[in-house]
N, C-alpha and C positions, 0 to 999 in steps of 0.2 A: 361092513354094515355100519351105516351112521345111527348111534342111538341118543335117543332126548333124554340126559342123565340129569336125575334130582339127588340133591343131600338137604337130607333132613336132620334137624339140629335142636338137642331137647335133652336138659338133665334126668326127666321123668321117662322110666323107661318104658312103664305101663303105656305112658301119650305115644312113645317115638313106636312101639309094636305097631298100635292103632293107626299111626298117621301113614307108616309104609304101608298096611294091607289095604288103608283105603286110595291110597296112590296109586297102586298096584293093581286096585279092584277099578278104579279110574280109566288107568292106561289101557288096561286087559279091552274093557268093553269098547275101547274108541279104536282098538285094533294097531297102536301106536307100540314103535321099539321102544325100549326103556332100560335106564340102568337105576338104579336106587342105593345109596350110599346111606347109611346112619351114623349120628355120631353124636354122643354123649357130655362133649367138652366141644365147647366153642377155640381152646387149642387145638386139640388136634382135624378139627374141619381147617383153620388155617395153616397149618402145616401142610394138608391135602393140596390146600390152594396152592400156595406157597412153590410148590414142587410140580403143580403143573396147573397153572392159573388157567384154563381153558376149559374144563374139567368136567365144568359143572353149566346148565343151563340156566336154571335156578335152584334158589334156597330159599327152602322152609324154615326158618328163626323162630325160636320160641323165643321171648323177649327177656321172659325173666330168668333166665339159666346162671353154667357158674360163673360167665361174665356175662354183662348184660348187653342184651342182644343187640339193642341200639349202639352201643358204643364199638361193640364188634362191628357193626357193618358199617360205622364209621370209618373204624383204621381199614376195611377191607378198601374202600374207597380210594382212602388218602395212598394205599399201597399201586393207585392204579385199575382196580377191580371193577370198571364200569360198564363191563358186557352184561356182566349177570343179572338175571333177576331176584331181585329178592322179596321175599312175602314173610310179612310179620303175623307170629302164630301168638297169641294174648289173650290175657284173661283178666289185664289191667290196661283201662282203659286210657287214664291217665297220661301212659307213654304215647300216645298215638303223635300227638304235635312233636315231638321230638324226632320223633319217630321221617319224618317227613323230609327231612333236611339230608338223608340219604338216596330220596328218590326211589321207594319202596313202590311195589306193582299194584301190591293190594296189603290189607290187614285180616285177615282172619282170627276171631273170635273163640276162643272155647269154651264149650267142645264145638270142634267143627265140623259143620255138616257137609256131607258127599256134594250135595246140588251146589253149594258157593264153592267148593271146593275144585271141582269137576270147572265151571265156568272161568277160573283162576289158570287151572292150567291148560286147557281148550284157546282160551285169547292167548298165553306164554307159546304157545306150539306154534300157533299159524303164524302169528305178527313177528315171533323170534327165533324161531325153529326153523320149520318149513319154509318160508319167507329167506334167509337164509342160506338155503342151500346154495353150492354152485358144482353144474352137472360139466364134468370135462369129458369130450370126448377122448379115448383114446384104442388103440389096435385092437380090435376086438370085441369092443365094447365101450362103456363109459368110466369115470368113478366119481363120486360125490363127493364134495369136500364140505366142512363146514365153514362158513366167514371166520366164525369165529376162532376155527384152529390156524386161522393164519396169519404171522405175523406181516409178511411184508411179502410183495412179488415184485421181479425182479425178469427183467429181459435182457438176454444174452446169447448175442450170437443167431437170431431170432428163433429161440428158445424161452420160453416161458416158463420159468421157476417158481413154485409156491412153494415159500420157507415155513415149517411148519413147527412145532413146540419141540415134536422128534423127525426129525430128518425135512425130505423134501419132495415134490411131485416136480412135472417135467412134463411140459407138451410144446410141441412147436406150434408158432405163431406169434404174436404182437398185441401188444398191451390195448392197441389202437382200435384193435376185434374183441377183444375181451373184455374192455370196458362195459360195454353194453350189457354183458351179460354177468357186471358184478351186481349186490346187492346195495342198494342205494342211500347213501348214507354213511358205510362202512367205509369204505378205502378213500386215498387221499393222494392226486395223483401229485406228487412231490419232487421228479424229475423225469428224466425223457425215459429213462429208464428203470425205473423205480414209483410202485406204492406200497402206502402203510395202510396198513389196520389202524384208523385212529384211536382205539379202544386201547390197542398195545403200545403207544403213546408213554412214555414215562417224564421226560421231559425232552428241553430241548440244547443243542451244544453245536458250537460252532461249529460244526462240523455236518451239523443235522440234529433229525428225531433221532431221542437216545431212546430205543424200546425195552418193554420187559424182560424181554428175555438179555437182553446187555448188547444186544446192535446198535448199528448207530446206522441208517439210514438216510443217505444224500440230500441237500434241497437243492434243487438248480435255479440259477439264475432268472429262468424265463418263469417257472414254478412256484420262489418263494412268498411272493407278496401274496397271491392267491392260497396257496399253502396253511403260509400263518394263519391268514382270516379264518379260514374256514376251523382250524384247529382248535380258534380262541374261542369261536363261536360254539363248538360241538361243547366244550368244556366250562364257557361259563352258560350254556343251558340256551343257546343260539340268542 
C-alpha cells in the first residue's frame, strides 16, 4: 500500500498533539491512506531524512523551534531535499520573507484552522501525491510505485529496472513505452539506457549524475546537451 506520509515538526508538545489529530481528523474524512511521524527537534526529523530522504511527502515546520525552522529547511535544501513539501507553521509573522527563498507550499498561521489547513493538503495530494503515482503492470496484477521512491531507471536486457531507496522492481519492456506513462517533469532521460529522478540529483561528475543515494548515473553522448539544460533549468527555478 502506497501511503501519503506527513512529519510534523514543533518543540510545543501541546501544538505537535493538536496538529497530528487534526491531520488525522483531515486525512480520515477525505478517505486518504496516511502515515504521520512527530518529532520534537528539528535533529532528529533530519536524521529521519538523512537515512531515507524519500520518506516524507510533506512537512509541517513550526518556524520557531530548537533550530529555526527556516534555516532547517534551508540546509534540507542545500542537502538535496527538493521533492518535499514543506509548510511553514508561525505565529511570527516577521519570518515569512525569509521564509520564501526555500520555496515553501504555503504558511500557516497560529492557531491553525482545519478549513486552510485541509485546503493545504487537499492541493499537496492531487498536484504531488496522486499526480505522481506510477501504476506497473505485473503477473497477476499491478503495483504502484511512487516517483518519488525512485532514484534512477535503468534498461537491461529489455528489462526494466526501477532502482529504489531499498532494493529494486522489474517488468519487461523499454524505456521507449514507459516514458509516456512517467510523471512529467520528474525523470530525465540521460542516456539510451538510463533515467534520473531529477529531484535525486546531487551533483554532477565526469562520469554523470552523482545521486543521493551515492550512484552515479551515465550521460550519453546523444543525451547530454539536452540533459544538462534541462537539469540547470529544474534547479535554478526553470
Amino acid at each position: 500500500m502506497v501511503l501519503y506520509r506527513v512529519a510534523i515538526c514543533d518543540d510545543e508538545k501541546i501544538f505537535l498533539a493538536k496538529m497530528q489529530n487534526l491531520v488525522q481528523e483531515i486525512l480520515n474524512e477525505l478517505g486518504i491512506e496516511y502515515q504521520i511521524d512527530t518529532f520534537s527537534t528539528a535533529k532528529a526529523l533530519m536524521q529521519t531524512l538523512e537515512a531515507d530522504p524519500s520518506r516524507y511527502q510533506i512537512l509541517l515546520l513550526d518556524i520557531l523551534m530548537d533550530q529555526n525552522g527556516v534555516q532547517f529547511a534551508k540546509e534540507l535544501r542545500e542537502k538535496g531535499h527538493h521533492e518535499v513539501g514543506i509548510v511553514f507553521v508561525t505565529s511570527a509573522k516577521e519570518y515569512s520573507l525569509e521564509g520564501y527563498s526555500v520555496f515553501p507550499i504555503h504558511y500557516l498561521t497560529k492557531p491553525v484552522q482545519k478549513k486552510q489547513l485541509a485546503e493545504v493538503l487537499i492541493k499537496d495530494y492531487r498536484q504531488n501525491f496522486r499526480a505522481k503515482k506510477i501504476v506497473l503492470p505485473m503477473s497477476g496484477g499491478c503495483q504502484i510505485l511512487l516517483a518519488d521512491d525512485i532514484y534512477y531507471i535503468e534498461l537491461l536486457n529489455r528489462t526494466v529496472i526501477f532502482h529504489l531507496a531499498k532494493g529494486h522492481v522489474s517488468i519487461p519492456g523499454t524505456l521507449k513505452r514507459l516514458e509516456p506513462r512517467l510523471p512529467e517533469g520528474v525523470f530525465l532521460r540521460c542516456h539510451k539506457s538510463f533515467a534520473v529522478n531529477i529531484n535525486k540529483i546531487q551533483g554532477l561528475s565526469p562520469d554523470g549524475f552523482r545521486l543521493l543515494s551515492g550512484v552515479t548515473v551515465p550521460i550519453g553522448r546523444v543525451y547530454r546537451q539536452e540533459s544538462l539544460q534541462q537539469m540547470i533549468a529544474h534547479f535554478h527555478g526553470g
